[in-house]
Every structure is written in C-alpha cells, then in structure tokens.
C-alpha positions in Angstrom: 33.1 -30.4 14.5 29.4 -30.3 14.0 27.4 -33.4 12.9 25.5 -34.0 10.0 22.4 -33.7 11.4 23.1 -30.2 13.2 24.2 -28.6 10.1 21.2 -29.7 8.3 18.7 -28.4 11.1 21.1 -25.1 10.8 20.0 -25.1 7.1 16.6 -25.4 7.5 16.5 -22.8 10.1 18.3 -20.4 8.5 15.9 -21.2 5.2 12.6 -21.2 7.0 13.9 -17.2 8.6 14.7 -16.3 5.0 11.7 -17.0 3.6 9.6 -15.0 6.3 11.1 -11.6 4.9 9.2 -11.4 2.0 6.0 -12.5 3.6 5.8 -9.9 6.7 6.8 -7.2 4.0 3.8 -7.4 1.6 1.1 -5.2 2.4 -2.1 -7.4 3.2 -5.7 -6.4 4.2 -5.2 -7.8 8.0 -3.8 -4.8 9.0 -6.3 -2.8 8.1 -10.4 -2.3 9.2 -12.7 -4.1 7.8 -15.1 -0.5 7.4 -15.0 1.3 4.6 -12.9 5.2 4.7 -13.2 7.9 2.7 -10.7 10.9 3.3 -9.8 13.9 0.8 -6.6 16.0 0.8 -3.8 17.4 -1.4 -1.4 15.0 -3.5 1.9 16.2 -1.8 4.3 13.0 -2.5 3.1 11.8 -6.6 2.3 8.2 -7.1 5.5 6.1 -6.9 5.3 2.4 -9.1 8.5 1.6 -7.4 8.4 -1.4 -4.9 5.7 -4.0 -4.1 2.7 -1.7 -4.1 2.1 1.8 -5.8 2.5 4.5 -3.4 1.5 8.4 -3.0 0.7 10.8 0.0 -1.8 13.3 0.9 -2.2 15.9 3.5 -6.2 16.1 4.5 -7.6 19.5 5.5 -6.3 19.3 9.3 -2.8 19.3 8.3 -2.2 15.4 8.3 0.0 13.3 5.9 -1.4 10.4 4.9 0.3 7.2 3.5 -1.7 5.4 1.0 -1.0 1.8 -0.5 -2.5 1.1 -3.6 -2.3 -2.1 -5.9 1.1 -3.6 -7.1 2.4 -1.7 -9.9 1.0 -3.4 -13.0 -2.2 -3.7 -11.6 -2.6 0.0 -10.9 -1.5 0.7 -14.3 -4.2 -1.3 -15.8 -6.0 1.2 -13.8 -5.2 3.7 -15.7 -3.1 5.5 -12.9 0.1 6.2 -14.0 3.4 8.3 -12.7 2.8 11.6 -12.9 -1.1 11.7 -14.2 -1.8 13.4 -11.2 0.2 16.7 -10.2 1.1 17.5 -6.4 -1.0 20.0 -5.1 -4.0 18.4 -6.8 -7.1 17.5 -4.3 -7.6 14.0 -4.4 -10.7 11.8 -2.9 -9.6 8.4 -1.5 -11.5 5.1 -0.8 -10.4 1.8 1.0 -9.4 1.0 4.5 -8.1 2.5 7.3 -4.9 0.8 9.2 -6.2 -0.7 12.7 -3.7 1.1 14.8 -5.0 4.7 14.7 -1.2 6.3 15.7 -0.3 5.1 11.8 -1.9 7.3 9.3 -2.3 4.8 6.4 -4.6 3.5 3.7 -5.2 0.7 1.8 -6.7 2.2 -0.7 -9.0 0.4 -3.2 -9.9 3.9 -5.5 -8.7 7.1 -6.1 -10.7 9.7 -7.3 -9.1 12.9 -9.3 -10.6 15.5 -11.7 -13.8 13.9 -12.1 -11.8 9.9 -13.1 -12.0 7.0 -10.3 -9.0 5.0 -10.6 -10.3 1.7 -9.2 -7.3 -0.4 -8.4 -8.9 -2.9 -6.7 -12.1 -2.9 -8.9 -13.1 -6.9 -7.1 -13.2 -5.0 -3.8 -15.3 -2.1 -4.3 
C-alpha cells in the first residue's frame, strides 16, 4: 500500500504536468524573429475566431500556404476583423513576425491589410 507521503508527491506531479498543457499551447512571441515580415498572398482558409488565437491562411505568389496567428479572438474583433469580412480569394498584405524555424511557414501577425483597411490586432506592437 502506498504511503502518505508518495501519494501526495504523486498528486503534485501529476498537477504540476497538467498545468504545463495549457502553457506550451498558447502562441507566444519566442517562437518567432524578433525582425519585422511583410508577405502578401491570397486568403485561401477565411479567418477562424475559434480557439486561443484567430486564425486564417494565405498562399503568397510562389505557391506557398502560409499559417498566420493573429490576436485572441475578442481582441481581433475589437479590431474590427471579423468572420467572413474578408472573402477567400481576396489578396491580402500581412505584417508581424516570422517563426524562427524557416521549415514552418507561419506568422505572428500583428496587422492585416485588405481593400485599402489595416486591421491592427496588435496595435501596442506596431
């Protein structure tokens, strides 16, 4: 039978692993270069609001999907970026920051640019 003492360092184990999950699946800035990136393409995935961060996808002029992280949801709404404000197949200019491993085609982006509006949804950064 276990003692006491083993169960509770079992606990806190188990409770300390838990509450790394949440942590390594947020999308921090430490992944990404610290120089500036500008890259346009073609909305061909629209701007999700579903999970953690607002999400969309473009494909630049050499064929390439992109992956681009924007704000957390209510903070790219106050952005005035919205579901469905921008069409697929629309040509799109982005600003922000490159992910540091160059085999991963991602952005953090900080501003989106589309039909003449810049959607800055990260207005402290830029």
């Amino acid at each position: 039978m276990p003692s006491r003492l083993s169960l509770c360092v079992g606990f806190g184990i188990l409770a300390l692993s838990l509450s790394a999950v949440p942590a390594s699946a947020h999308h921090g800035w430490g992944g990404n270069l610290d120089e500036e990136f500008e890259i346009t393409g073609t909305v061909v995935t629209g701007l999700s609001l579903a999970g953690p961060h607002a999400t969309m996808q473009i494909r630049a002029s050499d064929g390439q999907v992109w992956d681009l992280t924007l704000a957390p949801p209510a903070r790219t709404e106050r952005a005035g970026l919205k579901e469905g404000i921008i069409p697929i197949g629309a040509t799109v200019a982005i600003h922000g920051h490159r992910n540091r491993d160059p085999k991963r085609f991602e952005i953090k982006t900080e501003q989106v640019t589309w039909n003449g509006k810049t959607f800055n949804v990260y207005p402290d950064r830029t």
